[in-house]
RONUKOL-653724 format. One line per field, with one value per atom (N, C-alpha, C, O, CB): residue number from 1; x, y, z. Coordinates in Angstrom, 3 decimals, padded with zeros to 6 digits. Last residue first. Glycine has a CB too. Layout:
<sites>
k = c(NUM:...);
X = c(X:...);
Y = c(Y:...);
Z = c(Z:...);
</sites>
This chain:
<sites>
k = c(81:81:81:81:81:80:80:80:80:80:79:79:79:79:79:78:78:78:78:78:77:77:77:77:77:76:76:76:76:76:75:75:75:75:75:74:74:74:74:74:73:73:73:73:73:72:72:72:72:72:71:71:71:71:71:70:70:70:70:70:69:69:69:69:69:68:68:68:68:68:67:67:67:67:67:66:66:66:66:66:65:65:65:65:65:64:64:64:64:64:63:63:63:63:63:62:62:62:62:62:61:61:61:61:61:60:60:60:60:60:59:59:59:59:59:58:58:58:58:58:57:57:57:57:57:56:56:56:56:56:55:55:55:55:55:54:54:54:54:54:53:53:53:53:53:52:52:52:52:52:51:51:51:51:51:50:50:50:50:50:49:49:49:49:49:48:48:48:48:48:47:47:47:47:47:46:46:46:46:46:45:45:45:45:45:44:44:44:44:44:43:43:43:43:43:42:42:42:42:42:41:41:41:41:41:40:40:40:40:40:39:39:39:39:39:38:38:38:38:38:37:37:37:37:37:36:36:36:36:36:35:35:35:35:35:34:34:34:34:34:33:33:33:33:33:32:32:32:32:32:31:31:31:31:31:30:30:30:30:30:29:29:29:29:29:28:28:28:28:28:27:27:27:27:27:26:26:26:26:26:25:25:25:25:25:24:24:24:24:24:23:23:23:23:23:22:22:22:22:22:21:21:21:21:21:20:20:20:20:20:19:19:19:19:19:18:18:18:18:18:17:17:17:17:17:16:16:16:16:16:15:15:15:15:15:14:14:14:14:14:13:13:13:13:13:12:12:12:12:12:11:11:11:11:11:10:10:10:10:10:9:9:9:9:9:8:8:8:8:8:7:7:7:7:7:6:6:6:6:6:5:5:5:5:5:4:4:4:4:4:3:3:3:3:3:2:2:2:2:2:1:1:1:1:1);
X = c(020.464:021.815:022.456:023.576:021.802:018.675:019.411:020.611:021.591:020.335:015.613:017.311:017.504:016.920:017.692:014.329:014.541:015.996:017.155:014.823:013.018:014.010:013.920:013.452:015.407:009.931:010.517:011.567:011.438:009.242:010.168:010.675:010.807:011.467:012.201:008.272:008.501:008.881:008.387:007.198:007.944:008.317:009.035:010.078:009.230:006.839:007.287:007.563:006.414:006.605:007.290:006.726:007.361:008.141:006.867:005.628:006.745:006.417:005.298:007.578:005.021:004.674:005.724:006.878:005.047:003.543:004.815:004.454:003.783:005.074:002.253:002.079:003.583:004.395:000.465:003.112:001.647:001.470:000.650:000.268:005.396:004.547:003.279:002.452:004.686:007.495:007.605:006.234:005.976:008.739:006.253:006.113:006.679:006.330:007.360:005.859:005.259:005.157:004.186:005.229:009.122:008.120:007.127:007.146:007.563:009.573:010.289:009.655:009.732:011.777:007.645:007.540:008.542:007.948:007.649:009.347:007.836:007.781:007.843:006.717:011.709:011.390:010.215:010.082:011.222:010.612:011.302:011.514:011.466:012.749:009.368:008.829:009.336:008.589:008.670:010.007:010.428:010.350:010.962:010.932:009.260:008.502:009.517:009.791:007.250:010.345:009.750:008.977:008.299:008.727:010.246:010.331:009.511:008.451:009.622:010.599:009.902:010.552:011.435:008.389:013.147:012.064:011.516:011.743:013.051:011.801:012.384:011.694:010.538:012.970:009.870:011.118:012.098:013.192:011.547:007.088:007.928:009.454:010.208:007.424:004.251:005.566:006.578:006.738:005.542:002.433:002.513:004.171:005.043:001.592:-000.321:000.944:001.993:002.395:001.008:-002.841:-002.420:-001.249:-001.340:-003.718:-003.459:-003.337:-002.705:-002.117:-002.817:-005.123:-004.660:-004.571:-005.085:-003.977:-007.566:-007.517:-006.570:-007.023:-009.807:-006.981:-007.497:-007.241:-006.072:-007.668:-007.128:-006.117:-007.512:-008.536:-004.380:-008.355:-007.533:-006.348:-005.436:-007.174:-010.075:-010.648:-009.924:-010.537:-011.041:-009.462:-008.890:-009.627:-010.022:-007.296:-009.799:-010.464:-010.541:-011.445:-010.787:-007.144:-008.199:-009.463:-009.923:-008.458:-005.583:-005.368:-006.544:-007.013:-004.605:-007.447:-007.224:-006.848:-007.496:-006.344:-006.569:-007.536:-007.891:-009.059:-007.963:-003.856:-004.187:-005.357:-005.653:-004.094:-003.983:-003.663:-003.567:-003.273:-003.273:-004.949:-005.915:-004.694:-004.772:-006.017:-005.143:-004.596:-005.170:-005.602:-002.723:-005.453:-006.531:-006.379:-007.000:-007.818:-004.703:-003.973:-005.312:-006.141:-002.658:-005.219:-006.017:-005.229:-005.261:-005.833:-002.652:-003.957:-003.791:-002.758:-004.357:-000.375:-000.149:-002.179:-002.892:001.224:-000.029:-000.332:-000.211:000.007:-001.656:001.528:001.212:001.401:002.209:002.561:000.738:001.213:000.813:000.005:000.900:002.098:001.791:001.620:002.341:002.523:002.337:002.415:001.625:000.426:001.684:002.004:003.166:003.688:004.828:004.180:-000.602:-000.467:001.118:001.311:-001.036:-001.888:-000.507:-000.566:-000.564:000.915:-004.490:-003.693:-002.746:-002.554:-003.733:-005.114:-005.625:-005.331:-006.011:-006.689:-002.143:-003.070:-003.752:-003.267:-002.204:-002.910:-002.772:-003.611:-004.812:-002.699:-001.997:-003.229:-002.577:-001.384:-004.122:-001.987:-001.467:-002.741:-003.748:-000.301:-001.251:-002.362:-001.708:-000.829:-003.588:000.522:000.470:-000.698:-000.945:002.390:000.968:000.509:000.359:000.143:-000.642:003.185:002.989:002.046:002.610:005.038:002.289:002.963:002.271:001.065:002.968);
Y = c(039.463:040.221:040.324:040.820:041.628:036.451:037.631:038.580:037.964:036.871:035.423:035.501:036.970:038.049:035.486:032.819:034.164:034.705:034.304:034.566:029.788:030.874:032.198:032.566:030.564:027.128:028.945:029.660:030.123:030.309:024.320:024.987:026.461:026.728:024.183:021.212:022.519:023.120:022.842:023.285:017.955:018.773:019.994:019.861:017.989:014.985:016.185:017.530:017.917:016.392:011.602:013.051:013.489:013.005:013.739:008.856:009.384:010.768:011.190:009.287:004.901:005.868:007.277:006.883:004.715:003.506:004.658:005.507:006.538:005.680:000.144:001.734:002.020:001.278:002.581:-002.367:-002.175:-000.633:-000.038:-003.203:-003.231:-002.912:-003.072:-003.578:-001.832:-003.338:-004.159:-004.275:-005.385:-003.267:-001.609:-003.174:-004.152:-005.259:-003.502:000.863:000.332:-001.306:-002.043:001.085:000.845:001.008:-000.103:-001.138:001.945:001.487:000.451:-000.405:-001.515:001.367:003.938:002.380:001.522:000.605:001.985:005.790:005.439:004.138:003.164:006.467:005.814:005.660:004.654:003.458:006.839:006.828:005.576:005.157:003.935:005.738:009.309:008.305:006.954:005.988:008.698:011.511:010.601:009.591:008.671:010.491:014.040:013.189:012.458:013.171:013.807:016.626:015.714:014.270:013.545:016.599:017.998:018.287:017.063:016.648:019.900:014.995:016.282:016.462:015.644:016.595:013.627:013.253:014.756:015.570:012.735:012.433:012.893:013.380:013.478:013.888:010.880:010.051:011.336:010.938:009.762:011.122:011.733:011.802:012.592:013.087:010.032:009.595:010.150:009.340:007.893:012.510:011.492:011.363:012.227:012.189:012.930:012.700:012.129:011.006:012.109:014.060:012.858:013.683:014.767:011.935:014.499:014.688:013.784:012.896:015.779:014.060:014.989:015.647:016.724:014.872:012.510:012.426:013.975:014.768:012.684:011.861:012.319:012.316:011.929:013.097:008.700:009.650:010.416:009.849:008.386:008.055:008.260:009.378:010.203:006.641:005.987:006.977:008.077:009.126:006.537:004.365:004.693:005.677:006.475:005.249:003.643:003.745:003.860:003.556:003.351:004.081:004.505:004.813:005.894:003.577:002.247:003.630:004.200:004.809:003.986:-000.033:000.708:001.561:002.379:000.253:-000.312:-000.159:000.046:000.428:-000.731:-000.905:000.459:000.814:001.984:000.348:-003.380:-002.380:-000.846:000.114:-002.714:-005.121:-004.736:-003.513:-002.676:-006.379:-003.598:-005.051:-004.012:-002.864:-005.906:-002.748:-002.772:-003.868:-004.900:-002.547:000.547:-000.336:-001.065:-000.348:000.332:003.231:002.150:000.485:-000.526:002.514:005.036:004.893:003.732:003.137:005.686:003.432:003.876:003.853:002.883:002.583:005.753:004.251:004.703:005.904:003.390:007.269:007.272:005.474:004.559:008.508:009.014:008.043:008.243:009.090:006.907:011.522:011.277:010.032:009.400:011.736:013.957:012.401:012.068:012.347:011.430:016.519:016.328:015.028:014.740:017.035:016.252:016.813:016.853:017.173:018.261:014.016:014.683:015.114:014.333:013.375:013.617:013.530:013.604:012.392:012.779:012.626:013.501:014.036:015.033:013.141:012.732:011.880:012.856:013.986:011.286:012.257:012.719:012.484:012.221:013.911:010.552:010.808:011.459:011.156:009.571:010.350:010.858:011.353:011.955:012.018:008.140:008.716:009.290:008.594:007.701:008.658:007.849:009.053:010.211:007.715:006.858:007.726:007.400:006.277:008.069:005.672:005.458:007.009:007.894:005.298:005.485:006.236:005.954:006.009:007.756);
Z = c(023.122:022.144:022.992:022.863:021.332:024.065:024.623:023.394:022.976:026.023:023.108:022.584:023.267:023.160:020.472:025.264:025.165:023.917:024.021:026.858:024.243:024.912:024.486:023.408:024.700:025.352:024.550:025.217:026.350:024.601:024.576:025.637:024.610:023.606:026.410:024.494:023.656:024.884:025.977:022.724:024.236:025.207:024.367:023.728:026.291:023.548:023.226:023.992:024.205:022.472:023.579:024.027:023.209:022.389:025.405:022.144:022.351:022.829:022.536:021.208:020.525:022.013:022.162:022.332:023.653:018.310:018.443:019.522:019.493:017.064:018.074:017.878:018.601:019.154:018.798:017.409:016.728:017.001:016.301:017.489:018.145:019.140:018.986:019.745:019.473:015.429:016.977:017.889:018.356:018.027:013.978:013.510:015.007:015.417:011.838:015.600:015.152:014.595:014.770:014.657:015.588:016.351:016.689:017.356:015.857:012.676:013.421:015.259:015.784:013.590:011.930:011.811:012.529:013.096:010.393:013.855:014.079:013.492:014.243:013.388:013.142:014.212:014.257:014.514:014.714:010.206:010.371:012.031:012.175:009.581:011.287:010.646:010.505:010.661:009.636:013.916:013.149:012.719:013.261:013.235:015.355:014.878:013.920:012.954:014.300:016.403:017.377:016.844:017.573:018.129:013.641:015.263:015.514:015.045:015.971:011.681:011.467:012.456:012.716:011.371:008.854:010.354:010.309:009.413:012.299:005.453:006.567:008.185:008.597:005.976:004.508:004.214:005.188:005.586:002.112:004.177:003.182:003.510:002.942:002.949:005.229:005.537:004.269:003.356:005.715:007.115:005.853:005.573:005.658:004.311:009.649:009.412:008.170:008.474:010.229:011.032:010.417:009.548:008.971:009.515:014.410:012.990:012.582:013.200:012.537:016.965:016.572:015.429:015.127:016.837:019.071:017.033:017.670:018.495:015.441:022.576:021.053:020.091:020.081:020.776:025.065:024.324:022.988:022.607:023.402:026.962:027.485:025.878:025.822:028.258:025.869:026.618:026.890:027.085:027.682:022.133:023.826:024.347:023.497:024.037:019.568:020.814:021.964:022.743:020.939:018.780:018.271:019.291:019.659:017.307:020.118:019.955:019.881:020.842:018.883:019.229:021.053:020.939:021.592:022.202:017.232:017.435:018.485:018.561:017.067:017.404:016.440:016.632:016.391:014.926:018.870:018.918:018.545:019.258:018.917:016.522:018.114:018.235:017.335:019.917:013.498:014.058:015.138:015.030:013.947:011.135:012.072:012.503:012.247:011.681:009.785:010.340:011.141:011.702:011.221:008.849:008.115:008.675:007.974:006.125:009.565:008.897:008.658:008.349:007.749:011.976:010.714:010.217:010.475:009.743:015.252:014.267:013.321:013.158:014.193:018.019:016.463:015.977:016.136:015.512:020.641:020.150:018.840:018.461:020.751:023.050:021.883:021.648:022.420:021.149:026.151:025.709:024.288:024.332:026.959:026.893:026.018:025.790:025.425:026.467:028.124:026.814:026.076:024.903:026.983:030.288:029.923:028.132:027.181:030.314:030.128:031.006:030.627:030.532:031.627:026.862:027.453:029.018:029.260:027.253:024.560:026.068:026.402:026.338:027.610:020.856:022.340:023.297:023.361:022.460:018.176:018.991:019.994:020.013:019.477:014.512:015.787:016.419:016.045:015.642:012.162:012.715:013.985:014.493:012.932:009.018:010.483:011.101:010.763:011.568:005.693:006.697:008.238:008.696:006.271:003.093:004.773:005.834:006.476:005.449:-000.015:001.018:002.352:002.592:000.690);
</sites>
């Protein structure tokens, strides 16, 4: 099973990227080692999308790029009766 590593920007908190664990082509490894982004969570590929997270996205991504660049943006409504 496909796990993915999720990092956040440290300059914009509703900027994400995601590699797949144990990936160690240069890119995954700049994720990794970037100044600019943190270790969030790890992520496991169980074949449906999550909020804001969609695994087949992500690899398609991923095999183009070497990582899955994407925001998120949470909005709280009010429920009016």
């Amino acid at each position: 099973m496909t796990v993915f590593e999720i990092f956040r920007s440290k300059q914009n908190p509703l900027h994400y990227v995601a590699i797949v664990e144990g990936d160690k082509q240069e890119n995954a490894v700049g994720v990794r080692t970037s100044q600019n982004l943190e270790f969030l969570t790890r992520v496991p590929d169980d074949g449906e999308p999550r909020i804001a997270f969609d695994p087949r996205e992500a690899k398609s991504r991923i095999a183009r790029n070497g990582f899955h660049a994407f925001a998120v943006t949470i909005e709280f409504r009010e429920h009016a009766d």
